[in-house]
C-alpha positions in Angstrom: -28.0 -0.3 -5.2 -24.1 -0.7 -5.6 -22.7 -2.1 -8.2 -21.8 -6.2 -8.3 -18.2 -7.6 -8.6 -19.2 -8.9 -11.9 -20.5 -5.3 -13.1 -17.5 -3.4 -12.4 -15.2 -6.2 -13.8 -17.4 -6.0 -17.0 -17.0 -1.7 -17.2 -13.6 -2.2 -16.2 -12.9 -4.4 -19.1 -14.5 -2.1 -21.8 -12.8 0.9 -20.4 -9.6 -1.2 -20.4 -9.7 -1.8 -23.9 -11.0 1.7 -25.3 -8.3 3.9 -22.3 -5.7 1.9 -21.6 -4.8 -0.3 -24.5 -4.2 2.7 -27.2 -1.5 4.1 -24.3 0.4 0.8 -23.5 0.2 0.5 -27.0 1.9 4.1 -27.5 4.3 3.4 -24.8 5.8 0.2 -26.1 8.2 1.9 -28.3 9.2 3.8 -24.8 9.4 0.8 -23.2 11.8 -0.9 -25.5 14.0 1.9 -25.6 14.5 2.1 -22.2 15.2 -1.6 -22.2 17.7 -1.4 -24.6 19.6 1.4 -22.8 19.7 -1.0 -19.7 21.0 -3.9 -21.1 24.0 -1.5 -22.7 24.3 -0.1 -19.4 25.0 -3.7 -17.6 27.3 -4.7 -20.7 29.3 -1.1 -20.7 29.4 -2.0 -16.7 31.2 -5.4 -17.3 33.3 -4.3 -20.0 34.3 -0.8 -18.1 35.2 -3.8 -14.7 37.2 -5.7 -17.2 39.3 -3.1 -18.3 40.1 -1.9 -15.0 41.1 -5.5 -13.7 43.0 -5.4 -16.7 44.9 -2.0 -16.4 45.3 -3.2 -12.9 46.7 -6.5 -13.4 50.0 -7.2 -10.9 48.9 -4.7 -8.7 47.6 -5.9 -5.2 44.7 -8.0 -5.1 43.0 -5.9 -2.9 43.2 -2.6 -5.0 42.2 -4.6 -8.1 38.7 -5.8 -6.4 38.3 -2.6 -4.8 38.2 -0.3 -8.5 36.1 -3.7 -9.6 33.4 -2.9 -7.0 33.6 0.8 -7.2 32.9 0.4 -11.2 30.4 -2.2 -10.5 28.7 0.4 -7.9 28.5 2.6 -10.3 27.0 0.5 -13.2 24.4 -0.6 -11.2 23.2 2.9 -10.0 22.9 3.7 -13.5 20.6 0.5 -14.7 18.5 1.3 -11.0 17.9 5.4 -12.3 17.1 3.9 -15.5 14.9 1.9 -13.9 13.5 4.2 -11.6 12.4 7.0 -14.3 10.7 4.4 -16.4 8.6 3.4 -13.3 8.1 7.3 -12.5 7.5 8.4 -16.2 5.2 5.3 -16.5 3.0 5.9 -13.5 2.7 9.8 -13.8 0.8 8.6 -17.6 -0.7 5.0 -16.5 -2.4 5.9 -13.1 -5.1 8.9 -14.2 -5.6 6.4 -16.9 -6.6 3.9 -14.6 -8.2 6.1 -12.5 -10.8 6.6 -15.6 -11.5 3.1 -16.0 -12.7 3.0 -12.5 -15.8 4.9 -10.7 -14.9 7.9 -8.5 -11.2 7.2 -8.5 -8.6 9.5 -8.0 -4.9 9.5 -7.8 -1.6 11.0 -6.5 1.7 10.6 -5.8 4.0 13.0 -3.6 3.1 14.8 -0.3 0.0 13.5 1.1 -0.9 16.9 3.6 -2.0 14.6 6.4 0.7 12.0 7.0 0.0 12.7 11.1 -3.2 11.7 10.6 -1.5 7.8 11.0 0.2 9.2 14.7 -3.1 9.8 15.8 -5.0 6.7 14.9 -2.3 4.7 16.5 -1.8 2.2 13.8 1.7 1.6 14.1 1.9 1.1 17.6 5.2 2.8 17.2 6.2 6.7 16.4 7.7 7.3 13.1 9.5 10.4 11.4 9.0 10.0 8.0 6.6 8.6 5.8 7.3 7.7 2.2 4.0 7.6 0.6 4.7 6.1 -3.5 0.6 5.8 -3.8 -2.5 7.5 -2.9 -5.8 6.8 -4.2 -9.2 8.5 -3.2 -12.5 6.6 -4.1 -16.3 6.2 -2.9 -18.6 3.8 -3.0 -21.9 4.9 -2.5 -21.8 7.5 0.7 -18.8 5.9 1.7 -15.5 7.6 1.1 -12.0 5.7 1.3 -8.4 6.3 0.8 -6.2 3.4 -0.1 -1.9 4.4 0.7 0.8 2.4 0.0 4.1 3.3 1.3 6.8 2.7 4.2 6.6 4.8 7.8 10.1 5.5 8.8 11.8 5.9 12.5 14.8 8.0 11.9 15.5 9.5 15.5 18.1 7.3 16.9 18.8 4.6 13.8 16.8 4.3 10.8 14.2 1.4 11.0 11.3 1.0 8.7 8.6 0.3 11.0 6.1 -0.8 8.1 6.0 -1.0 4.7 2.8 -2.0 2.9 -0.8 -0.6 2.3 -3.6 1.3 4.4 -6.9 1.3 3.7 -9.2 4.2 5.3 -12.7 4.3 5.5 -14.3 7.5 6.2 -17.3 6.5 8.8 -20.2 8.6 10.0 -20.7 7.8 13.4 -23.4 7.6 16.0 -20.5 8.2 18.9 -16.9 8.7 20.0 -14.6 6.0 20.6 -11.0 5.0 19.6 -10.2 1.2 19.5 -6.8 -0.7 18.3 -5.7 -3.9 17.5 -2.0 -4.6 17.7 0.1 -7.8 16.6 1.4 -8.5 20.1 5.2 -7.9 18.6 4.3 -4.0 17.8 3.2 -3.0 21.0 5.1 0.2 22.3 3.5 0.6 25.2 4.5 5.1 25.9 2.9 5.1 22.5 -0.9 4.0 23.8 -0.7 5.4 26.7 -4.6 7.2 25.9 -5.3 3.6 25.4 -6.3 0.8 27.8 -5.4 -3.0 26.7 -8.7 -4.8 27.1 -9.8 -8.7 27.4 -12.0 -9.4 24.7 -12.5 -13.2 26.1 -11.0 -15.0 22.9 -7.9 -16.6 24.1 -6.8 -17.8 20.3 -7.6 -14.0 19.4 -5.2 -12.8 22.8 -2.5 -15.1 22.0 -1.5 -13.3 18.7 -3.2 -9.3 19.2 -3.9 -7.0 21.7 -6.6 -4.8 21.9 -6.1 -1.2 22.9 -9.3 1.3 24.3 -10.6 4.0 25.5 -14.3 2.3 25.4 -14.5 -1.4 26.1 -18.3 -1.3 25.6 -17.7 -0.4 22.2 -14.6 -2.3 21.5 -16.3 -5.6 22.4 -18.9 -4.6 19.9 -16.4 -3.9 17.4 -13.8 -6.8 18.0 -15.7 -10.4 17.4 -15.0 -13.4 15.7 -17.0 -12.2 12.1 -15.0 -8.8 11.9 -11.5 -10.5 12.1 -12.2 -13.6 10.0 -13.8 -10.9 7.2 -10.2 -8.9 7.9 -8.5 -12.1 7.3 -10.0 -12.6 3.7 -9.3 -8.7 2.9 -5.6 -9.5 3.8 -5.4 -12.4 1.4 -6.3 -10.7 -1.4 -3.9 -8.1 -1.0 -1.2 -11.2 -0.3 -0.6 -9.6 2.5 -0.4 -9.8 6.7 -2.4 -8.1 8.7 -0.7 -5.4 10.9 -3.1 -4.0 13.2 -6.9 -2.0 12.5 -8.3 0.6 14.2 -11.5 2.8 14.9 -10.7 6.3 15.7 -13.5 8.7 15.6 -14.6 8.2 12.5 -11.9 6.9 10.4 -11.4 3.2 10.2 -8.2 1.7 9.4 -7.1 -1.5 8.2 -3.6 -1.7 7.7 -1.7 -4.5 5.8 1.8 -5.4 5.6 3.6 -6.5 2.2 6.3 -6.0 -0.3 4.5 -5.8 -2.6 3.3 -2.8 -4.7 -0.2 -1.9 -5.5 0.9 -2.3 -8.9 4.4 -3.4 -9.9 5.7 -1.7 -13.3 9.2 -2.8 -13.3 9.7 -5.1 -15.1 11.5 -3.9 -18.3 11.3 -6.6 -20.0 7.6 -7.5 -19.8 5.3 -6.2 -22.1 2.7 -4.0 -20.4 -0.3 -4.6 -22.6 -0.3 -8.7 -21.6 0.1 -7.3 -17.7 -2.7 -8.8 -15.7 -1.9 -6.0 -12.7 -4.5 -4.1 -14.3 -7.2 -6.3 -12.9 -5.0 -7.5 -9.8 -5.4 -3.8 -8.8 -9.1 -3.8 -9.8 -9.7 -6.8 -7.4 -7.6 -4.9 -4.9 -10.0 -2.2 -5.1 -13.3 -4.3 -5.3 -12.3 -5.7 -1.9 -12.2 -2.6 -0.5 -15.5 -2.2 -1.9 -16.4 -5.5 -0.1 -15.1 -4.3 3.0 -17.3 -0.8 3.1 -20.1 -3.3 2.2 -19.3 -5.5 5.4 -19.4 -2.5 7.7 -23.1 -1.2 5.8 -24.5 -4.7 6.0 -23.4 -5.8 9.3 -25.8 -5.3 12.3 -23.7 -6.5 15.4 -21.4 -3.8 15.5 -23.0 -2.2 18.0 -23.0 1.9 17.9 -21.2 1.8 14.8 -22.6 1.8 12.1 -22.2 3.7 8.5 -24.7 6.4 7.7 -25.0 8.8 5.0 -23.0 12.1 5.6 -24.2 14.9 8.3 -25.3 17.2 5.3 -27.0 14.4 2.9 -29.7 13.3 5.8 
């Protein structure tokens, strides 16, 4: 039997205290530092503006707030690299740590090898060129594995446009047969980009007037697409504060993807003192929902031929 909420919020706790704490603790002095150096940074910015305006005083107007803005440009890349190493120097430590205090969790940042892997489920309804992945973490529950992104997918072809930004969940499902079904905010639909797809009538007209439902199997897509899947999806979304973009079953992936600004877990803020951060357990609870969601999928019996069994080789 799986672990409860309770259970992994009580091991999480303990291996918060005895990991973590004796790092954020070590890191303080780090932090400090690096908040110091900003805050010299934005004064050095405002004195270095001053003095131009004042060197440049009875010239034209224009000139003067030009060399104002060029200085200020520059300022402000330098408080936004400080900013951005502490983040990277922070995370590269932090996130193994993290990864310790939960079970079977792993993480990385960087390339992730299988970024078409997205292109081929569909999810974005939309064909991107780049993907910008800042966080990848690989965990199991049970037989069940799953992959959690966050990142943006990028269309650079004609003009750059950001077609999502936000989180993916994948769920690595064992499956009885072959089907691939998407559901689309009405507002994403490209239709070239489905064109293996069929758009189906599920019967819901609240459900129609807001998402679409793409196929290649409406026997199984009206199995998979009822009333208790997207109410369930619908929780998973709010405790990620986020929107719901669109979900998908494609062979035997399932994806559930979720759009937000905001990161898995936010470290930067200089000036707030890591060790009183409760975005430790935010991003527990984010991962215990995804725990809740395999548990959906394992415990629910009206989803037809899909259901979640235990790998080809472990039967």
């Amino acid at each position: 039997m799986e672990k409860s909420s309770s259970q992994l919020r009580k091991e999480f706790l303990q291996n918060y205290t005895k990991i973590l704490v004796p790092f954020l603790k070590n890191y303080e002095e780090k932090r400090k530092i690096a908040l110091i150096t900003w805050y010299v940074a934005i004064a050095l910015s405002v004195i270095a503006a001053i003095v131009v305006l004042v060197l440049l005083k009875g010239k034209p107007p224009i000139l003067m707030l030009v060399a104002a803005a060029i200085v200020g440009a520059v300022g402000y890349g330098i408080t936004l690299n400080i900013k951005t190493k502490y983040n990277k120097d922070l995370k590269k430590g932090l996130m193994p740590l993290i990864c310790q205090c939960v079970e079977n969790l792993t993480y990385e940042t960087g390339d992730y090898k299988n970024k078409n892997l997205f292109a081929s489920a569909r999810v974005f309804g939309k064909q991107y060129s780049m993907a910008k992945l800042d966080s990848v973490f690989y965990g199991s529950r049970g037989d069940t594995k799953f992959e959690l992104f966050e990142g943006a997918f990028i269309n650079t072809v004609n003009k750059k446009e950001t077609i999502f930004q936000g989180v993916i969940i994948r769920l690595k499902l064992y499956k009885k047969i072959d089907s691939h079904t998407v559901v689309y905010k009405n507002n994403l639909i490209n239709t070239p980009f489905t064109y293996d797809l069929k758009r189906i009538s599920i019967d819901n007209v609240n459900f129609e007037e807001k998402s679409s439902v793409y196929t290649n199997d409406v026997y199984v897509a009206k199995h998979l697409i009822n009333t208790e899947l997207t109410t369930f999806l619908k929780t998973v979304s709010k405790a990620f504060s986020a929107k719901i973009y669109s979900c998908a079953f494609c062979k035997d992936d399932f994806f559930l993807v979720l759009e937000t600004q905001q990161h898995l877990f936010p470290v930067n803020e200089l000036n707030k003192s890591l060790i009183d951060d409760n975005g430790f357990f935010i991003l527990l609870d984010d991962f215990i929902t995804v725990y809740k969601l395999i548990d959906y999928f394992k415990d629910n019996v009206n989803l037809g031929p899909w259901v979640i069994l235990p790998p080809p080789d472990e039967k």
